[in-house]
Z-matrix of the N, CA and C atoms (Angstrom, degrees):
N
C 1 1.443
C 2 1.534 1 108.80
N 3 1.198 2 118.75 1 142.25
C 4 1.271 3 107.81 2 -154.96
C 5 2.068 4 88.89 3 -124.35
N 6 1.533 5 106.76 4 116.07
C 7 1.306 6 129.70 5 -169.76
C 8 1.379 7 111.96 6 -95.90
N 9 1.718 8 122.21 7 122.24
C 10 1.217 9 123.12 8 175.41
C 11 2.109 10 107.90 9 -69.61
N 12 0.940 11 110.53 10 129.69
C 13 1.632 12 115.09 11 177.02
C 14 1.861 13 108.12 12 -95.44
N 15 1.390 14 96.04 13 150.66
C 16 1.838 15 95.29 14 166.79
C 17 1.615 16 108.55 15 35.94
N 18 1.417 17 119.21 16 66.46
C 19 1.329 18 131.19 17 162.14
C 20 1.745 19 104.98 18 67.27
N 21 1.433 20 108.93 19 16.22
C 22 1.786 21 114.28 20 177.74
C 23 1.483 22 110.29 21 81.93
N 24 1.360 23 120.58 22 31.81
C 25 1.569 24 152.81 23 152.88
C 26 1.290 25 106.84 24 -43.79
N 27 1.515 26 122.23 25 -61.39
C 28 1.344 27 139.08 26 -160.97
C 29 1.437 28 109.58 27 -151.33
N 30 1.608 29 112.11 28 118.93
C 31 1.617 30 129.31 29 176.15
C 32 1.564 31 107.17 30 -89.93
N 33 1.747 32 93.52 31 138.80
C 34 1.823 33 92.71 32 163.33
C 35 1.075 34 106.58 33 -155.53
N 36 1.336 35 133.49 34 -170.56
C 37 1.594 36 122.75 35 -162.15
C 38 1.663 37 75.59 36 -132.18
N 39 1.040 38 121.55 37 138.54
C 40 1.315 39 135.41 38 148.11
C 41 1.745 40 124.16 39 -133.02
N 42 1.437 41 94.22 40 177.40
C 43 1.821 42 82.38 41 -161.38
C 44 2.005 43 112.71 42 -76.08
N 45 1.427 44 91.30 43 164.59
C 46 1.809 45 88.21 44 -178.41
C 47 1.522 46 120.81 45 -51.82
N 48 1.570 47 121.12 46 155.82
C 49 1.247 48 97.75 47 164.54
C 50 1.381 49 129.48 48 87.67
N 51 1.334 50 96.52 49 -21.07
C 52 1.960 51 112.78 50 169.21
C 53 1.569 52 108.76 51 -46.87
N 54 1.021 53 141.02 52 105.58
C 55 1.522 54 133.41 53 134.66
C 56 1.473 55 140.40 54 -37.81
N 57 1.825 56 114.45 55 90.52
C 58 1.148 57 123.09 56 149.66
C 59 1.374 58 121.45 57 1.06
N 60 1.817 59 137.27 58 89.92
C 61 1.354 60 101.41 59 174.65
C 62 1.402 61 110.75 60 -89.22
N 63 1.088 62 130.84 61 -15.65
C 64 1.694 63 125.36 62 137.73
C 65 2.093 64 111.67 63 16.34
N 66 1.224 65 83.89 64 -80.99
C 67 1.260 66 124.75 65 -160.92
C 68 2.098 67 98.48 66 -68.23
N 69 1.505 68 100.31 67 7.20
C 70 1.616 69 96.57 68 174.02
C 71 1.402 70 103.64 69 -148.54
N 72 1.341 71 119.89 70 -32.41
C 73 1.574 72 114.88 71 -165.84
C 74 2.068 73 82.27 72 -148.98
N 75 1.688 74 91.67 73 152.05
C 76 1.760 75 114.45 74 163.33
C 77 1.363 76 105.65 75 -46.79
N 78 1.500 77 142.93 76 104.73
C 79 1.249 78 155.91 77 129.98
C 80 1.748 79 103.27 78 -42.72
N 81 1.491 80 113.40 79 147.37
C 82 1.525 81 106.03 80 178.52
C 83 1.811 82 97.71 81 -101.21
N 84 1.114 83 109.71 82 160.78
C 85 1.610 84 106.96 83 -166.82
C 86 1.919 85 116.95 84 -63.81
N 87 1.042 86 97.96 85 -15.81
C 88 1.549 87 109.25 86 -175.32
C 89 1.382 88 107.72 87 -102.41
N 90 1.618 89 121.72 88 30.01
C 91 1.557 90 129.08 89 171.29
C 92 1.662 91 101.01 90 -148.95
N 93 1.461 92 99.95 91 152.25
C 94 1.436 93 121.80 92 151.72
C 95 1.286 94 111.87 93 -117.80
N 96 1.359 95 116.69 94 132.17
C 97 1.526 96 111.24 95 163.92
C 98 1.678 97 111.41 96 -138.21
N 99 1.310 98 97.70 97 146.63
C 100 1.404 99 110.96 98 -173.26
C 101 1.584 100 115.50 99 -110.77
N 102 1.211 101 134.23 100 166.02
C 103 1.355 102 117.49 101 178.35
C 104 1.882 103 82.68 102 -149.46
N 105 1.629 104 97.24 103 159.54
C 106 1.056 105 114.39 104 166.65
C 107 1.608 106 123.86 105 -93.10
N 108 1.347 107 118.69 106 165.39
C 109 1.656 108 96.89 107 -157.55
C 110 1.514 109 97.35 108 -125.42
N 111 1.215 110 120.11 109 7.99
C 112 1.677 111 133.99 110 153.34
C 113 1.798 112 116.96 111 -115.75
N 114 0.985 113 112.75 112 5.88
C 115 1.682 114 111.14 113 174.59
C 116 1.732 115 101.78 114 -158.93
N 117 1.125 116 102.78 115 172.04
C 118 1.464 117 135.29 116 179.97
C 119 1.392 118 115.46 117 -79.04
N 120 1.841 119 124.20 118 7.19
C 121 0.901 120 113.09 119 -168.62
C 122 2.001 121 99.94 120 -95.95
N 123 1.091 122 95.27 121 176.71
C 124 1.768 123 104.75 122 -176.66
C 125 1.331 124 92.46 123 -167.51
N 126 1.921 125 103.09 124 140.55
C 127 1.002 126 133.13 125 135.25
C 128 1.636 127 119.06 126 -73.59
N 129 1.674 128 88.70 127 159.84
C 130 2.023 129 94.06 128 -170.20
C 131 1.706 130 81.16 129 -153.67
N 132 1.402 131 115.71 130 119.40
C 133 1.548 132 112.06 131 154.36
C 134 2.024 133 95.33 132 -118.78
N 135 1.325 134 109.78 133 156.43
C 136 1.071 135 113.46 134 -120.65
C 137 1.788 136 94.17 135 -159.59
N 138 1.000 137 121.41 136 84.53
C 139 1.969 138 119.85 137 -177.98
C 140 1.581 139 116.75 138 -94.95
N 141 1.398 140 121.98 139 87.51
C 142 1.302 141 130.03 140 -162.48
C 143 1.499 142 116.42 141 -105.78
N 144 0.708 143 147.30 142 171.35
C 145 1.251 144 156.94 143 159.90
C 146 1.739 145 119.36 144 -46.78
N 147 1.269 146 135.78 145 126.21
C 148 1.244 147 115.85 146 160.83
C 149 1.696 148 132.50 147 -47.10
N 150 1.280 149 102.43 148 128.90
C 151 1.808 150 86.10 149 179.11
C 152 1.618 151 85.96 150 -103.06
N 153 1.265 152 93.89 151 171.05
C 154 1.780 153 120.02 152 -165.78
C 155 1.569 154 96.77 153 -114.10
N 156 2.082 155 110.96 154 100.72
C 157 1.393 156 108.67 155 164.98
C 158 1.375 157 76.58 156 -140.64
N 159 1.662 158 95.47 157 -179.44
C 160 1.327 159 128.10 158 -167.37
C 161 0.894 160 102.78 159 -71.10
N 162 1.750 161 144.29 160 5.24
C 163 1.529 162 124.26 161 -175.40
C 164 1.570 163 100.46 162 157.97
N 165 1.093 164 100.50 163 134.95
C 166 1.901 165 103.38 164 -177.13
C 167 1.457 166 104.55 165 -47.12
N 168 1.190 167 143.71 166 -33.07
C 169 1.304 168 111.18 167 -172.26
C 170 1.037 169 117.97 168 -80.72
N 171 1.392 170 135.52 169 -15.38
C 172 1.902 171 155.04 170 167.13
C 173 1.604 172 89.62 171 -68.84
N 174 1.519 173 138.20 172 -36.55
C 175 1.300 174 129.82 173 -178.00
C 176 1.549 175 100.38 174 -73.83
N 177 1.243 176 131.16 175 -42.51
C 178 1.233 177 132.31 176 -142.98
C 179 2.260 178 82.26 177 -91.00
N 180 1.391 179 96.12 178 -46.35
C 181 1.640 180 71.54 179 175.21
C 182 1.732 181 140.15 180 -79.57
N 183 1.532 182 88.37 181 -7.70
C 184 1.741 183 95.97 182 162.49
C 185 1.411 184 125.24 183 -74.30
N 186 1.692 185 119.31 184 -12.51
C 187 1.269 186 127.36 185 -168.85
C 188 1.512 187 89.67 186 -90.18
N 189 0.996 188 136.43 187 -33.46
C 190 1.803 189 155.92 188 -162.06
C 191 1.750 190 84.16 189 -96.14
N 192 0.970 191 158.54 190 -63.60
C 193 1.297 192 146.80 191 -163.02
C 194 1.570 193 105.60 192 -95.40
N 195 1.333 194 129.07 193 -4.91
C 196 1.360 195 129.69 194 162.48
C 197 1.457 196 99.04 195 -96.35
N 198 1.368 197 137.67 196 18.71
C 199 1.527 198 126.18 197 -172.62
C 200 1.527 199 79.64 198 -107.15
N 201 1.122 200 98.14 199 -65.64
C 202 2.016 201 112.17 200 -169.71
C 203 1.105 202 108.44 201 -33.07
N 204 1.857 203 121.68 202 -54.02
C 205 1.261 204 122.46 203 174.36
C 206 1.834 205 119.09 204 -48.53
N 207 1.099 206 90.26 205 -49.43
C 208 1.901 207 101.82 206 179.84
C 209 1.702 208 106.03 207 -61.32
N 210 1.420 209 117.68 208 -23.29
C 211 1.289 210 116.39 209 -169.87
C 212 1.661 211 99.99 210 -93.57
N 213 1.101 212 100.06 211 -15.21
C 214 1.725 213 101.96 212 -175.30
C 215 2.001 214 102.41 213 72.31
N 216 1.274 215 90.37 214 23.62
C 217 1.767 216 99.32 215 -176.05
C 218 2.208 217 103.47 216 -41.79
N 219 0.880 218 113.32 217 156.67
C 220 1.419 219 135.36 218 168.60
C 221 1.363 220 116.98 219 -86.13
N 222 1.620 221 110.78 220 -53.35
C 223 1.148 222 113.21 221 159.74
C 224 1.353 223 127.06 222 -163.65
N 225 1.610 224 129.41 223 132.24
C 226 1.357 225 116.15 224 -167.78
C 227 1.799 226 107.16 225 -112.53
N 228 1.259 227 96.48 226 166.65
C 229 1.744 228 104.75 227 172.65
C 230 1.416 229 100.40 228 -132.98
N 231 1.462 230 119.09 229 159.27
C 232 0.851 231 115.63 230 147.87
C 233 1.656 232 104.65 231 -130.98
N 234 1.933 233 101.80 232 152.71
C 235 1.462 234 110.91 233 -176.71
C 236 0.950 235 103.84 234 -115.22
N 237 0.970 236 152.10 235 20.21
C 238 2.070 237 153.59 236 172.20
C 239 1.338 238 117.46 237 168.27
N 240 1.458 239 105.74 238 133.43
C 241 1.273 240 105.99 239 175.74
C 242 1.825 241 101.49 240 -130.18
N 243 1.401 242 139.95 241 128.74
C 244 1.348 243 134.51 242 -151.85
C 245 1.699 244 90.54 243 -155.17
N 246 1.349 245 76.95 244 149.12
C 247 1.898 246 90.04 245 154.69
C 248 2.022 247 120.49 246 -75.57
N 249 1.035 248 104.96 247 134.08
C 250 1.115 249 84.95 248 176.29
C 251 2.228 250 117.52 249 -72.06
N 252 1.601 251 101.10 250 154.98
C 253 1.589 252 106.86 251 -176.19
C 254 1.549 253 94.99 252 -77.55
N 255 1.130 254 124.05 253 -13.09
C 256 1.558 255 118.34 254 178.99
C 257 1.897 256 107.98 255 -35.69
N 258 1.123 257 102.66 256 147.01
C 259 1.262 258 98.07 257 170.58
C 260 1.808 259 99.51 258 -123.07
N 261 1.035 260 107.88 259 121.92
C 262 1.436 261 127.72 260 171.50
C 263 1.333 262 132.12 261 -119.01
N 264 1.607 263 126.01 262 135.28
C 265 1.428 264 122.89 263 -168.55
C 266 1.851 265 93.58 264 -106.82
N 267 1.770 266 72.44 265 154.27
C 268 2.490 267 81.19 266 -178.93
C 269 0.921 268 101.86 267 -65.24
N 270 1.199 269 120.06 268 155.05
C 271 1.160 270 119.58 269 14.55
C 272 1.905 271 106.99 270 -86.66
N 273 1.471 272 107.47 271 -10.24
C 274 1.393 273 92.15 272 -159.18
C 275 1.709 274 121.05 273 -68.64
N 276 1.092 275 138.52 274 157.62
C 277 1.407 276 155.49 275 -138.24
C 278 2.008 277 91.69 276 -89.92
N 279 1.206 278 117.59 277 127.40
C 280 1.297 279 127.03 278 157.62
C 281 1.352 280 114.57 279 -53.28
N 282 1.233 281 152.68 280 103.94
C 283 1.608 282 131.74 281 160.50
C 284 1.155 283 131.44 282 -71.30
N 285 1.479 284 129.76 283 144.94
C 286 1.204 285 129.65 284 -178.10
C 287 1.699 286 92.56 285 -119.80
N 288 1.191 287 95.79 286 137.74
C 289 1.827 288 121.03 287 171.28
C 290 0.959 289 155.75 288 -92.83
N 291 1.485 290 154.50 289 77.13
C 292 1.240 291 130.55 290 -131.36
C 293 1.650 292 93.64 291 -137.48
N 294 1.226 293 93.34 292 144.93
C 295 2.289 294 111.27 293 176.08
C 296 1.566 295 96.10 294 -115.41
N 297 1.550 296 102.83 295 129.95
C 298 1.464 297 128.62 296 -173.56
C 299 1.136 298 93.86 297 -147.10
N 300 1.515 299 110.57 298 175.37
C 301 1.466 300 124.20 299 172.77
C 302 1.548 301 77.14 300 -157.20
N 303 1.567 302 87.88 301 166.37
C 304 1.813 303 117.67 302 -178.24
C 305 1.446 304 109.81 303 -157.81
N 306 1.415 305 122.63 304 122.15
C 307 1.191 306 115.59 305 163.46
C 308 1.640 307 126.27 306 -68.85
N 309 1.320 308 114.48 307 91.63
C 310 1.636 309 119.59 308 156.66
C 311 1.196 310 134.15 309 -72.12
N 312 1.505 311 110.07 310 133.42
C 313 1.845 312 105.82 311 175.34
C 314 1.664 313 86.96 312 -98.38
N 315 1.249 314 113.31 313 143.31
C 316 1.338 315 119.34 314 177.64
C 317 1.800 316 100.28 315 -121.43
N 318 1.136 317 122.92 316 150.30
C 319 1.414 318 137.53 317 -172.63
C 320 1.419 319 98.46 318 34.83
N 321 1.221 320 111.62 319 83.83
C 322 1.611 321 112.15 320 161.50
C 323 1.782 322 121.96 321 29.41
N 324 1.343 323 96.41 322 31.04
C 325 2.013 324 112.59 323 -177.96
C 326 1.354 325 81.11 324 -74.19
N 327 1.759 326 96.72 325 158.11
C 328 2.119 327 107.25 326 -177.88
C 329 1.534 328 74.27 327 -76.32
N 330 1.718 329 136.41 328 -50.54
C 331 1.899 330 101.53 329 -134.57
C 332 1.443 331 89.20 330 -115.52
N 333 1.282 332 112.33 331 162.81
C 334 1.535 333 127.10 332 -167.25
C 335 1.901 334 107.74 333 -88.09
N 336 1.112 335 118.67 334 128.42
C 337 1.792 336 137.24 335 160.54
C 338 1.484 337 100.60 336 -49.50
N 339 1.571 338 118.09 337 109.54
C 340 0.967 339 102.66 338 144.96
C 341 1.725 340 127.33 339 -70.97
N 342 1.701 341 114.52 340 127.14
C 343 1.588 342 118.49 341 179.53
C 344 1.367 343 93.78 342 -122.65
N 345 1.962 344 93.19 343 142.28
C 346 1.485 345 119.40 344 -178.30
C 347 1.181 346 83.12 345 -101.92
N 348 1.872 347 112.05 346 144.94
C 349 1.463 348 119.47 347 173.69
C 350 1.686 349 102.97 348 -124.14
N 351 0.883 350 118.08 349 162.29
C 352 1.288 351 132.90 350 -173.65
C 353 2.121 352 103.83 351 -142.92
N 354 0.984 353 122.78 352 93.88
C 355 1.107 354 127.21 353 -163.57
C 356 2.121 355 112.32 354 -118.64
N 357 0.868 356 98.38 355 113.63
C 358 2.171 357 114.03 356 173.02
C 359 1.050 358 114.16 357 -100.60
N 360 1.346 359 102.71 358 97.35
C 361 1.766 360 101.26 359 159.20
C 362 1.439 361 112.87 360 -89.68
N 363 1.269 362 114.46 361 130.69
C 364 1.703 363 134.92 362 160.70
C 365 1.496 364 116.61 363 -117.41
N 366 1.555 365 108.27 364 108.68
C 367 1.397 366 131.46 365 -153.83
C 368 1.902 367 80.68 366 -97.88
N 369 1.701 368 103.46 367 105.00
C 370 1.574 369 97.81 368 148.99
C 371 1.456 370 129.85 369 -72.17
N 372 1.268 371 110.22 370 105.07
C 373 1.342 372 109.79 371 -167.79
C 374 1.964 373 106.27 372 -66.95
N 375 1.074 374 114.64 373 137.82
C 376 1.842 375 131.06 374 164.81
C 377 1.764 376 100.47 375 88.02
N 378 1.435 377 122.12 376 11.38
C 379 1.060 378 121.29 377 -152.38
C 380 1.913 379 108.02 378 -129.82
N 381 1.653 380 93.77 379 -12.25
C 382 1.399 381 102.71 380 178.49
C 383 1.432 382 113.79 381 62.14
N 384 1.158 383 130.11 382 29.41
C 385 1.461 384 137.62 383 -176.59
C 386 1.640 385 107.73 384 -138.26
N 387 1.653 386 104.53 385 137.90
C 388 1.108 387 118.37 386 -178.79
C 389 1.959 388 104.52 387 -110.68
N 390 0.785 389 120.52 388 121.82
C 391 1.549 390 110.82 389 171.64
C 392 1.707 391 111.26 390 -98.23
N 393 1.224 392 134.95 391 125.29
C 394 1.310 393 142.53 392 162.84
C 395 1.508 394 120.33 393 -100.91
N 396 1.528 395 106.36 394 126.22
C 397 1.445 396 99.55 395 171.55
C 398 1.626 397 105.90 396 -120.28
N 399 1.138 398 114.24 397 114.37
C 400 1.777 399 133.67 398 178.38
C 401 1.754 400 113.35 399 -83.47
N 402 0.902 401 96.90 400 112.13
C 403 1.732 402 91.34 401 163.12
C 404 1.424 403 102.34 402 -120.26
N 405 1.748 404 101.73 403 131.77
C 406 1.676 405 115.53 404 -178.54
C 407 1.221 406 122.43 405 -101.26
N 408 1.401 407 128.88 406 102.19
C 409 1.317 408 110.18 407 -167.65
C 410 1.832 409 105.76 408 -116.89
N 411 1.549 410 125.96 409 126.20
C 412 0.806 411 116.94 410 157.28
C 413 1.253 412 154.09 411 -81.89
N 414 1.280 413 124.19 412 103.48
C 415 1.680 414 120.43 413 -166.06
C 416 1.481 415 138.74 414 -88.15
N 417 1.834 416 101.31 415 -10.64
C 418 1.158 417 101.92 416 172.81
C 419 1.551 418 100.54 417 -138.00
N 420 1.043 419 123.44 418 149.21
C 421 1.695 420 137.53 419 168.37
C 422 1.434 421 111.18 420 -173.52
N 423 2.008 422 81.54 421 127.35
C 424 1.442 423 87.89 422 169.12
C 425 1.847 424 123.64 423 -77.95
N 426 1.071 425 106.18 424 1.39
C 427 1.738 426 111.73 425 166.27
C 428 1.327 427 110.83 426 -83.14
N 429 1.638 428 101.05 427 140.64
C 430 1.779 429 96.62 428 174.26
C 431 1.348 430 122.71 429 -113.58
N 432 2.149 431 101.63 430 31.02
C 433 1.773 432 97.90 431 145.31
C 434 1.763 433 119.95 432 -85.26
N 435 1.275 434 102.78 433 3.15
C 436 1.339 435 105.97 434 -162.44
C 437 1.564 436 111.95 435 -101.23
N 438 1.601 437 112.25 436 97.14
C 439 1.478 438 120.84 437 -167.47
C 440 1.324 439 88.99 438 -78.62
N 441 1.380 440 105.08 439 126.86
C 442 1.549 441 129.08 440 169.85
C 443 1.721 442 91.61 441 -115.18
N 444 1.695 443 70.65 442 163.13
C 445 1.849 444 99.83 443 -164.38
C 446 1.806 445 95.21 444 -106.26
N 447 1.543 446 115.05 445 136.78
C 448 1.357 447 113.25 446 160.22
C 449 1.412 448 127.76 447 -77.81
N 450 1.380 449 121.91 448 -170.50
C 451 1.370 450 117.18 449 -164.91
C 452 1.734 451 106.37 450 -69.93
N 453 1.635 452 103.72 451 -30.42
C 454 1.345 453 115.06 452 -169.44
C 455 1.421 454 104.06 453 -63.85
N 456 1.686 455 112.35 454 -55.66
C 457 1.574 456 102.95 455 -178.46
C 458 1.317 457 117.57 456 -66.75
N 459 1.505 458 124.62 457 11.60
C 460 1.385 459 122.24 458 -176.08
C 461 1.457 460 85.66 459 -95.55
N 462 0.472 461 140.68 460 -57.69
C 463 1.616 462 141.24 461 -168.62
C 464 1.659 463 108.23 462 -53.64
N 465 1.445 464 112.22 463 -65.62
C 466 1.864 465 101.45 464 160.73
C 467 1.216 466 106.15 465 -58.09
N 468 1.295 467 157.21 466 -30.55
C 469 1.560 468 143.34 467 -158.53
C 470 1.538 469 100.93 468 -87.15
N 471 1.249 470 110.11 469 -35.67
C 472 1.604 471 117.08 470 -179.90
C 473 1.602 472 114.89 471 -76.74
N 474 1.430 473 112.58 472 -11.04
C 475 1.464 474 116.20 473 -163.19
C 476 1.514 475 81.23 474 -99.82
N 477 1.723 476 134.65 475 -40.19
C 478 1.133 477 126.62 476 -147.33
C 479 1.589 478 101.59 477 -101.42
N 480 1.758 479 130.84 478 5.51
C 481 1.123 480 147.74 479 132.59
C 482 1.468 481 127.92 480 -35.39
N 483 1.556 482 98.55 481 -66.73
C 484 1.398 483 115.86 482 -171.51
C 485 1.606 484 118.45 483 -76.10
N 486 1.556 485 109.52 484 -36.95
C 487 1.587 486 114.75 485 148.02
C 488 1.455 487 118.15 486 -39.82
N 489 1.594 488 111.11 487 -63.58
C 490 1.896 489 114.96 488 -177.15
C 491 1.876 490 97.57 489 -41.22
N 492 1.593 491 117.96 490 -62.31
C 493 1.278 492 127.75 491 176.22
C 494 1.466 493 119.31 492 -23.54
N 495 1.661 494 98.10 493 -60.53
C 496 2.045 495 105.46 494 -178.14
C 497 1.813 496 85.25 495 -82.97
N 498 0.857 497 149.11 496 24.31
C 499 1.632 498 118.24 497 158.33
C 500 0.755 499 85.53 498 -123.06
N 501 1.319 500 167.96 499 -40.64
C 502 1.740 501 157.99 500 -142.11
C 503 1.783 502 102.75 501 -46.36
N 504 1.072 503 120.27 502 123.16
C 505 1.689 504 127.80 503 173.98
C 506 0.911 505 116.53 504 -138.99
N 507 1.336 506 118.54 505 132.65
C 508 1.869 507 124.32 506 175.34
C 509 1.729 508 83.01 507 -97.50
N 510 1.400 509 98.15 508 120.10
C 511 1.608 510 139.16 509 167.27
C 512 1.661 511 97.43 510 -59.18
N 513 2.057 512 100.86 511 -69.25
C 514 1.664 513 87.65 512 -147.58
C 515 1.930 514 73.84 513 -143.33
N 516 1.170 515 91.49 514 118.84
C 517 1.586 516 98.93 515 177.09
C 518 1.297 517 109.07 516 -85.05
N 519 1.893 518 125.16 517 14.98
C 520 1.101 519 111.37 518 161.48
C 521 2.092 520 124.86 519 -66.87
N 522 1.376 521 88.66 520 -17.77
C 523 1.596 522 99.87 521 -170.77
C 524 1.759 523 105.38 522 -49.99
N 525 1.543 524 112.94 523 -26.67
C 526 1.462 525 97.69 524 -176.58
C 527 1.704 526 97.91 525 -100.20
N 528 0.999 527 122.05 526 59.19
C 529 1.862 528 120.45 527 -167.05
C 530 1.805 529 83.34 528 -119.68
């Protein structure tokens, strides 16, 4: 289904059925987040500031080591960081990709969720804005409110990532004005 972002700024296709969290709790204006309504997974697109490294893929892993920090993570990895094969015409933003996991304790639980991340940076170029789109998926917890995803839905959840990735469009590049 393909979702208008930031007042229809930016189009992407994400999967059916996503939950608005809008639509339950204060979102801050420079995020969308989505939640799934049978698992723990969530989308997060995300309009930040450029950070200043030597090269998008050092950007793409500070956005991934500034997540961990925000998560109060225990501990993160990351296992790839790539350009995306998308082929895209300018103005729109190349993405680069990276799969991490981080151990999170979420609501003050004693043991930490393992979450698989799937993280896109799209560097607006002249505009000083970085856009990130995160999908969180948790796969292991020892709590049993915490619907974790199997290997199988990692594989559709990861396919239905990399789709959001090839549709991602900045609509109206006034949004970073």
């Amino acid at each position: 289904m393909i979702r208008e972002l930031f007042g229809g700024a930016i189009t992407v296709e994400l999967p059916d059925g996503l939950i608005d969290a809008s639509d339950l709790r204060q979102i801050p204006d420079t995020q969308e987040v989505f939640l799934t309504p049978d698992s723990d997974v969530t989308y997060i697109i995300e309009i930040l500031e450029s950070v200043n490294a030597k090269d998008l893929i050092e950007a793409t892993k500070f956005h991934f080591e500034s997540l961990a920090h925000d998560n109060d993570a225990s501990s993160s990895s990351i296992e790839s960081v790539e350009i995306s094969d998308t082929t895209r015409e300018l103005p729109q933003p190349t993405p680069y990709i990276l799969q991490g996991s981080q151990l999170v304790r979420k609501y003050n639980r004693p043991t930490p969720d393992q979450v698989q991340i799937l993280l896109a940076l799209f560097r607006v170029d002249g505009h000083n804005s970085d856009i990130v789109l995160t999908l969180n998926a948790p796969v292991q917890s020892s709590n049993a409110e915490v619907k974790t995803i199997s290997s199988g839905d990692w594989i559709t959840i990861a396919h239905a990532f990399h789709q959001a990735v090839k549709t991602f469009t900045i609509v109206d590049f006034g949004l970073f004005a």
